[in-house]
N, C-alpha and C positions, 0 to 999 in steps of 0.2 A: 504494500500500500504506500503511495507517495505521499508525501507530507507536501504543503504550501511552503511555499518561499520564505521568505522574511521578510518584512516589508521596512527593515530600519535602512538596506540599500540604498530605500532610494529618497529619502529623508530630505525634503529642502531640496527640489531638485529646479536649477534654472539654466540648463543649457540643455542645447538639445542631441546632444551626443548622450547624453541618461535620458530624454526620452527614446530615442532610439534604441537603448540599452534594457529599459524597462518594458518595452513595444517585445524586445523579443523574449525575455523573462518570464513576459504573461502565458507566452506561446509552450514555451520550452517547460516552464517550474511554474504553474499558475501558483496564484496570490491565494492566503486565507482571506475573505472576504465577511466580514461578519454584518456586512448588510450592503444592498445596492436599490435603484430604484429608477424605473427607467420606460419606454417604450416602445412598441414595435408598429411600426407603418407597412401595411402590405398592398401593394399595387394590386388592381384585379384585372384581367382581361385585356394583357398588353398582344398589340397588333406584332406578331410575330416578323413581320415585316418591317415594322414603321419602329416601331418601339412603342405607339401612343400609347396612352393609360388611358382605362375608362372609370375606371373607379378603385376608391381606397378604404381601409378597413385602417382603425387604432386600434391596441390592446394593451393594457398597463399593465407595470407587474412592480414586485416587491419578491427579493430573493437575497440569499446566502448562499455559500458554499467552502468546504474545507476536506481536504482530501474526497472521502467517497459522501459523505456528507454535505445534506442540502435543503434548502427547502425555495420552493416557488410559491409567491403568491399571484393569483390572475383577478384585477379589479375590472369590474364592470362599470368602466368610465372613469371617469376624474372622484368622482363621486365618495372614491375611496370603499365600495360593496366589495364586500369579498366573494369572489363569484367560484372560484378555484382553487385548494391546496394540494399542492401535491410535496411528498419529500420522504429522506430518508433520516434514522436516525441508528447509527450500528447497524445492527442486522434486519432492523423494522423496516419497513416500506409504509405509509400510508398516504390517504388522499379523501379530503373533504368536497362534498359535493353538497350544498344544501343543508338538508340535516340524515346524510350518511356518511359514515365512517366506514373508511374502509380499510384494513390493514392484514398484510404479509411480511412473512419472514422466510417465504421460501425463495430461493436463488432460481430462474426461469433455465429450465433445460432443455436440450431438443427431444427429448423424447417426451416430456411433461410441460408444455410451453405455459409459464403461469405468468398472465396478460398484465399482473399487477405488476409483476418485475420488470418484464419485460418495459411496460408504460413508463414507472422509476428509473429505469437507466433512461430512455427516450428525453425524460423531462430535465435530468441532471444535466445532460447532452447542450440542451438548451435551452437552461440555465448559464452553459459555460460559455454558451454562443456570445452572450453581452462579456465576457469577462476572460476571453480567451480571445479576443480580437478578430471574435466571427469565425474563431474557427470550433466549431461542436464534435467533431466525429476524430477530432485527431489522438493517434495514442501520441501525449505529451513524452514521454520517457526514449521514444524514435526520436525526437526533433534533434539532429546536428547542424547548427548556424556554421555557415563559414562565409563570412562578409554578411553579404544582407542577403544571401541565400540560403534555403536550408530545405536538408532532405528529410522523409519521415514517412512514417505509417501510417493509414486510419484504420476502420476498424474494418474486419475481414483480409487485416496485411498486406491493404493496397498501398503500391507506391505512391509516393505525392512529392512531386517540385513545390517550392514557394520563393517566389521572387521579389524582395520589400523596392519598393522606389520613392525616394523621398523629395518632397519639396520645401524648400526652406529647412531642411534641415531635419525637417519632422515626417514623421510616415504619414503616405498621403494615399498608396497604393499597393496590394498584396496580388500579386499573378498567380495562379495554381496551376499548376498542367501534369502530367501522367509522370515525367521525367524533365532531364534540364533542354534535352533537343526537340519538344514537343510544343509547339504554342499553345498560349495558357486559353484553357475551359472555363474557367472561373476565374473572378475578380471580387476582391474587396477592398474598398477605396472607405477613407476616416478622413474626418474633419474635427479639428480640436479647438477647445475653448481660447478663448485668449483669459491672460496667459496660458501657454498649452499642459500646466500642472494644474490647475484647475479641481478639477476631477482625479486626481490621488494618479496625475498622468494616462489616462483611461481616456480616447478620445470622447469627443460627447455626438459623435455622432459615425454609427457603421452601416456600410451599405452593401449590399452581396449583391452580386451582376452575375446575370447568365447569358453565355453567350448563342443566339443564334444568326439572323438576318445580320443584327444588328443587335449591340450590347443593349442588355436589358437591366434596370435597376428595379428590382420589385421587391425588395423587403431591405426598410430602413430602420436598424435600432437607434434609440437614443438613452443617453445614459446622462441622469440626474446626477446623481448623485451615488460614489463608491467609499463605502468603509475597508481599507485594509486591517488589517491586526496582526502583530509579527508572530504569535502562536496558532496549535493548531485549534481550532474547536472544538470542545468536548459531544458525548452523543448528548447529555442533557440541553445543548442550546438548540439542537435540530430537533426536541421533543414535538410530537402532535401535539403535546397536553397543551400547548401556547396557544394552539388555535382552536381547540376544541370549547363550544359555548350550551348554555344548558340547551341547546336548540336539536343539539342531535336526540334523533329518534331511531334511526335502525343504523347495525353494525353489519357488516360483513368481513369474513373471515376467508381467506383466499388462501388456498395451495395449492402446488401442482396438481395437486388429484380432483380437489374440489372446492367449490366457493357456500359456505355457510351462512345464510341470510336470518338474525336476530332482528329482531322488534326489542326498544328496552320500555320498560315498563316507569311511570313515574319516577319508582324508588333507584332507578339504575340499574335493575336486575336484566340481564338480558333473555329474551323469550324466543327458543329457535324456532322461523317460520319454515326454514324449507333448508335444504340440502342438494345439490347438483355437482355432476361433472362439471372440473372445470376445463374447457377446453376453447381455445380461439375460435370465434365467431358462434358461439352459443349464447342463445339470450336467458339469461341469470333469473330464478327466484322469481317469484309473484311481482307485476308490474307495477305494483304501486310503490314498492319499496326497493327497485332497485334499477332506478337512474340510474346509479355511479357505474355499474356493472356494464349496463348494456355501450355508457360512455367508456369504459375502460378497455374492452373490444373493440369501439370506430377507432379511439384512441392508439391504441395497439398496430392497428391497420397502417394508419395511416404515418406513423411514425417513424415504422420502420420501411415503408415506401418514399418516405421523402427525408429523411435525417441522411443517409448514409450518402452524399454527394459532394464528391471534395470536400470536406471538411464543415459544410452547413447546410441545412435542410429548415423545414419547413412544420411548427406543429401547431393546430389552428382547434384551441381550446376553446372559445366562447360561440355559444350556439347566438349570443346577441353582441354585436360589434358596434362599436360607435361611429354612422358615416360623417362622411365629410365631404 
């Protein structure tokens, strides 16, 4: 298990040869982060040709993260409604949906695929997309920098080029491609605050480019606001219990084999209503009590069909978006 960085590094930082130093740190040794806060812009329905946009979608979030440790929060709107939790604490996994609780402790394997694990790493993934400089899928402990390039793994032991190009000093642009003779498939371009330490050196704004016709920018994060902290975080600061409110009413209990759907009773007793296989794309328990379920399977789906591409992917939590 990899520990976070130290964040006394990069302490009082005003030239831009440490941000550039810290740009690839994030990459290589990500940071303990003991809070961030931030959001995502997603283009909808770009002309494959043209590039136009026709429409956009916000989503706000609030998150931590420290070695395998994490938690996301997904708000619905400015509003600050908690609309999504999802995270890990040690060997827990859970996720707040409404008023269900849902929590595992088993590890997802290919022969017992359990949709809860599998979603927890998906979300951790990105989570580290704001704080890994857009990149989600990369194994960090592959990253060798040699100048402002550097070679490396993602997940499934694919190879990945990345080429930094800086302007004024400060990273402006990230190339990815297959290898170093291959032109780059992906792009991520950062725009930083002024002063560019701002944000604990964290640009405040990343944008991921796909390339077809024409380069395409369809998902814009922005980043509020980063807490570093030079230790790691304990599993007590990633507890559920932080988010958990007298509001929950049903638990669900997930393992490979099967997902366990409780009712609690006033007193907090919990009351099992039902028992099922658990297996991808089965719909879960009695339908009044189990949203989170049948979400944890689109979820699942859709996760690992769009996370795993160069280094960032795509995971679209809220069933209500705020347009624009």
């Amino acid at each position: 298990m990899m520990s976070g960085a130290p964040a006394q590094e990069f302490t009082n930082i005003s030239d831009s040869n440490n941000i550039v130093s810290f740009f690839k740190q994030a990459i290589r040794q990500p940071f303990n982060v003991e809070e961030f806060t931030g959001s995502q812009t997603m283009e909808q329905s770009s002309d494959p040709k043209t590039g136009k946009k026709m429409g956009r979608t916000v989503t706000y979030y609030r998150g931590a993260r420290s070695s395998t440790n994490f938690f996301l929060v997904t708000y619905a709107g400015t509003n600050r409604i908690i609309q999504f939790v999802s995270g890990r604490s040690g060997n827990e996994m859970y996720f707040l949906n409404g008023n269900t609780l849902t929590r595992s402790f088993d590890p997802a394997d290919a022969k017992s695929p359990n949709p809860s694990a599998v979603l927890s790493d998906a979300m951790r993934k990105y989570a580290c997309q704001f704080l890994n400089m857009g990149m989600a899928d990369l194994n960090p402990e592959s990253v060798v920098w040699r100048g402002n390039e550097f070679e490396a793994v993602r997940n499934g032991n694919i190879p990945l080029h990345g080429r930094l190009e800086l302007s004024n000093g400060i990273p402006a642009r990230l190339l990815l491609s297959p290898n170093d003779h291959a032109s780059a498939e992906r792009r991520i371009s950062y725009i930083y605050p002024n002063p560019p330490d701002s944000i604990g050196c964290f640009p405040s704004q990343i944008t991921l480019w796909t390339k077809g016709e024409v380069w395409r920018g369809d998902i814009t994060m922005e980043l509020d606001h980063v807490k570093i902290v030079s230790n790691e975080l304990g599993n007590d600061f990633f507890a559920s219990t932080q988010f958990e409110k007298n509001n929950i009413k049903y638990f669900n209990f997930e393992t490979n084999r099967e997902l366990s759907v409780y009712a609690l009773t006033k007193e907090g007793t919990p009351v099992k209503l039902q028992t099922r296989q658990s297996l991808v794309g089965v719909s879960y328990g009695p339908k009044p009590h189990n949203s989170l379920s049948r979400f944890l399977v689109v979820g699942f789906l859709m996760a690992t069909s769009t996370l795993p591409i160069f280094g960032y992917g795509v995971i679209r939590l809220n069933k209500k978006r705020k347009k624009q």
